[in-house]
N, C-alpha and C positions, 0 to 999 in steps of 0.2 A: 504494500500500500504506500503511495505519498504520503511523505513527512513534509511538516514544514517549520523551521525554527519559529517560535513564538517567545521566546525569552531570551536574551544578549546579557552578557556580563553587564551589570548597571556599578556606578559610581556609587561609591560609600555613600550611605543615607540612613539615618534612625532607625532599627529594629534588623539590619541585613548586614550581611559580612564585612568586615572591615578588608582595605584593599591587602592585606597580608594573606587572608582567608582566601583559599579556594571556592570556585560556586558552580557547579554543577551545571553543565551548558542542558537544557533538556528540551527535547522534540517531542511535539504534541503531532497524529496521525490528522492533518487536516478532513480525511475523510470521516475520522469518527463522529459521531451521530452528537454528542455534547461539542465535542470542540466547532462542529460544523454549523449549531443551534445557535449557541450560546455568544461565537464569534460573532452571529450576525442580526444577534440579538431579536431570532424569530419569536416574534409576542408571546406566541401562545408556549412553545413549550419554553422557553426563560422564563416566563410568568409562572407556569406549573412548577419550576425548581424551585425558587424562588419560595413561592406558597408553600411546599410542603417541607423543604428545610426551613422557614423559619413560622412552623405552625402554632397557630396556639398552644396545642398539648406540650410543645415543650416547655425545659423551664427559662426563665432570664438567661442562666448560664450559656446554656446549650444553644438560644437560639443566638449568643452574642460568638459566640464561637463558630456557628455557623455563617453569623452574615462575616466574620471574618473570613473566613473562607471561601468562600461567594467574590470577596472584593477583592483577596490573592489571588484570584483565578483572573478576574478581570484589570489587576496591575500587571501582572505577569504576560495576558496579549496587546498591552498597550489602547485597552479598549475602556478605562476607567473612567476619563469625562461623558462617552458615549453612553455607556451605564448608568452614569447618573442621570443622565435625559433621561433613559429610558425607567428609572424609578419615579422621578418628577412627574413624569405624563400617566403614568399607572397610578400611582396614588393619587391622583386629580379623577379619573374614572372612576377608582375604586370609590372613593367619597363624595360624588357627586350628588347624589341623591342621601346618602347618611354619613353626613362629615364626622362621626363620632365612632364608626364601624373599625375594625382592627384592620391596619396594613399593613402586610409584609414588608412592602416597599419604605414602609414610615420608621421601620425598623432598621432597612439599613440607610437610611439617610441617620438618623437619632447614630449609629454604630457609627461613620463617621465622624461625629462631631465629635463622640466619643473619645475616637481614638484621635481625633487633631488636638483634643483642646484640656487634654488630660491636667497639664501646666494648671490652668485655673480651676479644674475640679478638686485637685492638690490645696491649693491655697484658700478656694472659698470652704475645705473642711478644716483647712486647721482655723479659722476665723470663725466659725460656725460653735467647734467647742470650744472656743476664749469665749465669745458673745454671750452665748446660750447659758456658759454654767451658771450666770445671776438671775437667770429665767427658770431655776428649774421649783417645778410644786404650781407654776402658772395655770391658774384654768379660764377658757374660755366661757364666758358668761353668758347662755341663750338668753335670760331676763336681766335687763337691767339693772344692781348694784354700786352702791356708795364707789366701787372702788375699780366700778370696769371700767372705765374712763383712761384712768391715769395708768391701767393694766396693759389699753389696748393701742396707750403710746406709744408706751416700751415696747410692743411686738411689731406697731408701725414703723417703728427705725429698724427694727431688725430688716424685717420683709424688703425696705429702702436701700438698705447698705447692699442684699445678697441683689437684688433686679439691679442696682446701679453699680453694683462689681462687673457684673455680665455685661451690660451695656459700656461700659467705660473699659473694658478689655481691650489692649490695644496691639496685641498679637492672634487674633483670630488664624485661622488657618487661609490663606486665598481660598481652598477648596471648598470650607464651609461658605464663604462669603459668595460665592458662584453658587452655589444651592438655593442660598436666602433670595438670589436675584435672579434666577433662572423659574426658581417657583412662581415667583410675582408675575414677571415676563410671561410665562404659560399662563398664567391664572386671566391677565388682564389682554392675553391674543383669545381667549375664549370667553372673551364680554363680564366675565364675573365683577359683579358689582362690589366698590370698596369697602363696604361694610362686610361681603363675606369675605374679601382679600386679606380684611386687617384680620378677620377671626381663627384664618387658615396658619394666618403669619406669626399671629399670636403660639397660635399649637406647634408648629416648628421652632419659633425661636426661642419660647420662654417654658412651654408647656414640656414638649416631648424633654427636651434637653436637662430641666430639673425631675424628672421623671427618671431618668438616669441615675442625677446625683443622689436621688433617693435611693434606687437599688445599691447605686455602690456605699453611701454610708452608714446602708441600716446592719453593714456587717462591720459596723465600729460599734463595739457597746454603749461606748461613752458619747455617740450621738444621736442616739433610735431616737428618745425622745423629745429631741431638738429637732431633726429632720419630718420624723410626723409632726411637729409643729408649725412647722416651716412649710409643708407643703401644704395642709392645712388653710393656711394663710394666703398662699398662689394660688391652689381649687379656688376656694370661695371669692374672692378679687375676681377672678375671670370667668365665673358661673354666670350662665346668663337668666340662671332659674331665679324667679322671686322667693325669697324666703320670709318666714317671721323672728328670725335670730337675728338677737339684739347684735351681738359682736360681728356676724355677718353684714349688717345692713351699716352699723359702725364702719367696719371698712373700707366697702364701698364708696360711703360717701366723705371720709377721711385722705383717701388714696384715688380722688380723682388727679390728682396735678401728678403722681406716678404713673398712675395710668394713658396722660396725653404724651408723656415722656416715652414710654415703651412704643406707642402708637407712632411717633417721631423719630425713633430708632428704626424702628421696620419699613418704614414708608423711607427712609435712605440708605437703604440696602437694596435698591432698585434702581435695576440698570447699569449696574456695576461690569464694566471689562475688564474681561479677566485671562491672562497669557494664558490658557489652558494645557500648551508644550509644558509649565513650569509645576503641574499638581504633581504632588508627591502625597501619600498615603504610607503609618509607619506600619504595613502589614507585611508578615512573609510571604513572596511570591511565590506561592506553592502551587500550580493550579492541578498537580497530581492529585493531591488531595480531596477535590470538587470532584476529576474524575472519577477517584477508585470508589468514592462515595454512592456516585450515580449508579455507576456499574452494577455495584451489588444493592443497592435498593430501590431499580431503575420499577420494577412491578408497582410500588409502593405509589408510583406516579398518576394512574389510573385514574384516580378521582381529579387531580388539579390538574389535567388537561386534556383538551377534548379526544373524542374519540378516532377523530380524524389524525391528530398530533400522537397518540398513543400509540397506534397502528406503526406510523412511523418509526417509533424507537422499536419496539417489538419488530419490526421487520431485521433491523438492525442487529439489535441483539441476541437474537433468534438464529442467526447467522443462514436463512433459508436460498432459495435455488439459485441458479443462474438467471430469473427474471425478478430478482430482487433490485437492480440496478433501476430498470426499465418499472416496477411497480413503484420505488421510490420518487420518481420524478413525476410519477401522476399522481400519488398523495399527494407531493407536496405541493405542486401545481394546486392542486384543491385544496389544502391546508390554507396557503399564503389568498388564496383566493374568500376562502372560510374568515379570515382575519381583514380580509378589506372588505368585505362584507358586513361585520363585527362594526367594525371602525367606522364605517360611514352611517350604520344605523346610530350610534352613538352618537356622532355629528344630528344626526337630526332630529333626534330625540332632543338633544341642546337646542337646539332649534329653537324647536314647537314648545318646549317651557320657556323661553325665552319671550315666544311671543305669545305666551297664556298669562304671564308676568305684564306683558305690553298693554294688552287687551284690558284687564285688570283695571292697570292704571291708569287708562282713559276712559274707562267706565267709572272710577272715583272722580275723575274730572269733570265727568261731564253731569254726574251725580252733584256734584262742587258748586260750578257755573249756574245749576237751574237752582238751588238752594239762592246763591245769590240775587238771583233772578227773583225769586220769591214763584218758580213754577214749579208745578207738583211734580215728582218722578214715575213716569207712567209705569216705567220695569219697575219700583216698591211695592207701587198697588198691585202689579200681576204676582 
């Protein structure tokens, strides 16, 4: 079978061999069935790896080891800015209709950030237990008390200090900073309106990302119950639920001037260029790894991708006749055809909510103007 080099010696960089270190020159079979997908970043079955490596059933650990691995495979062919388009535009689908739904994709973008920006996760914990140990025995007050006032000042500067660490950072990764401006950039070539831009922007910038620093510091003893305080404090700030808790709705209207701040962060993170030859990611460029994984639990695939794309691998790894060659190229012919099919209903499905939204709001106007008018609305009475 054709080989084809996909990984060259790389220059010393964070996490990979120093130039003293031997590196392993390694050839990937450009015909196998993953390197030939994954290369070309075919929706449906990348999507199906994708989903079923980093499932819900696993846990934190396992699926962060996963998307690492996912994203060694895709440093390793030189195809890592391409990937990350293609998780931006997938989690914009997947949440289109329920922006609160679990995405793989949300995963490795949040992994990521992770791994660029570890620098400041280091530092906002050791700030986190100097701050916190004069907070501790603190409770939040659902009803109003002599003493929640002057309690839920002291948690407002906490909350202040860790959102305006993050925002005042001033070694971001370029990588992350291309994420924050590539999502915007997609979100606003598909018409979405800025009040959902800013809610998406909020979940990637501030949401997903301390969602992280939770998992990694609820395995410090000495700061479980600082960090569920702390997050705590970021849910309820960016709920958009109404509640009747006192120290909830205290917040809220405490941490409006934080809140036009975070809103003023994310809105200039837009439109950002970015040398994209220059991204680095500090992960081992394994992509053996991604393979020997698929290989052996290539079956496992069935459910996260269609039936047309399954047949495919199953061809493949089945290793069946001499009209294997010749069946493959009519799957896929139908497969990539199945996916523009996919894709264009989806366009107009955008569409048509779009202009049911439209409709809507010229039917409040026009409801508006006769109010005005002092004339009765004939569609009320029907």
């Amino acid at each position: 079978m054709k080989k084809t080099a996909l990984w060259k010696k790389q220059s010393k960089s964070p996490g990979l061999p120093s130039s003293g270190q031997s590196m392993e020159f390694e050839e990937f079979d450009e015909e196998d069935i993953w390197v030939d997908c994954l290369s070309t970043l075919n929706s449906d079955i990348t999507s199906g790896v994708i989903s079923y490596l980093l499932r819900q059933s696993l846990t934190e650990e396992e699926r962060e080891k996963n998307s690492q691995m996912i994203l060694g495979f895709f440093k390793q062919i030189d195809k890592l800015p391409e990937f990350i388009n293609f998780c931006i535009e997938r989690d914009y689908f997947i949440k289109l209709d329920a922006p609160t739904i679990y995405s793989p994709f949300t995963s490795i973008i949040v992994s990521i950030v992770n791994i660029c920006d570890q620098e400041l996760f280091l530092e906002l914990q050791q700030a986190l237990i100097k701050k916190c140990g004069k907070l501790k025995g603190i409770e939040l007050d659902e009803e109003k008390k002599s003493s929640s006032e002057k309690t839920l000042k002291k948690l407002k500067e906490l909350l202040v200090y860790f959102v305006e660490s993050w925002m005042n950072y001033k070694n971001f990764s370029p990588l992350v900073i291309d994420i924050w401006s590539q999502t915007q950039e997609l979100l606003i070539s598909k018409g979405v309106d800025q009040t959902t831009i800013d809610k998406t922007m909020t979940r990637i910038i501030f949401l997903s990302p301390f969602n992280s620093f939770v998992s990694c510091w609820k395995s410090q003893v000495e700061t479980v119950d600082a960090v569920i305080l702390l997050s705590k404090l970021l849910q309820s700030l960016l709920s958009p639920i109404p509640t009747q808790s006192y120290w909830k709705n205290w917040m809220k209207d405490n941490c409006k001037d934080l809140l036009e701040k975070m809103t003023k962060f994310m809105r200039s993170k837009k439109g950002i260029t970015i040398q994209r030859r220059n991204f680095d990611l500090n992960v081992v460029p394994n992509g053996s790894l991604l393979i020997e994984s698929l290989n052996k639990d290539w079956k496992e695939l069935k459910d996260y991708i269609s039936p047309e794309g399954f047949h495919l691998v199953e061809i493949h790894m089945q290793e069946q006749t001499e009209l294997k060659v010749k069946a493959l190229l009519i799957i896929r012919e139908l497969n990539n055809l199945r996916v523009t099919t996919f894709n264009e209903n989806q366009m107009y499905l955008q569409k048509m909510s779009q202009m049911k939204m439209r409709i809507k709001d010229l039917y409040e106007e026009r409801r508006y103007l006769k109010q005005l008018l002092g004339e009765d609305d004939d569609d009320e009475k029907q």
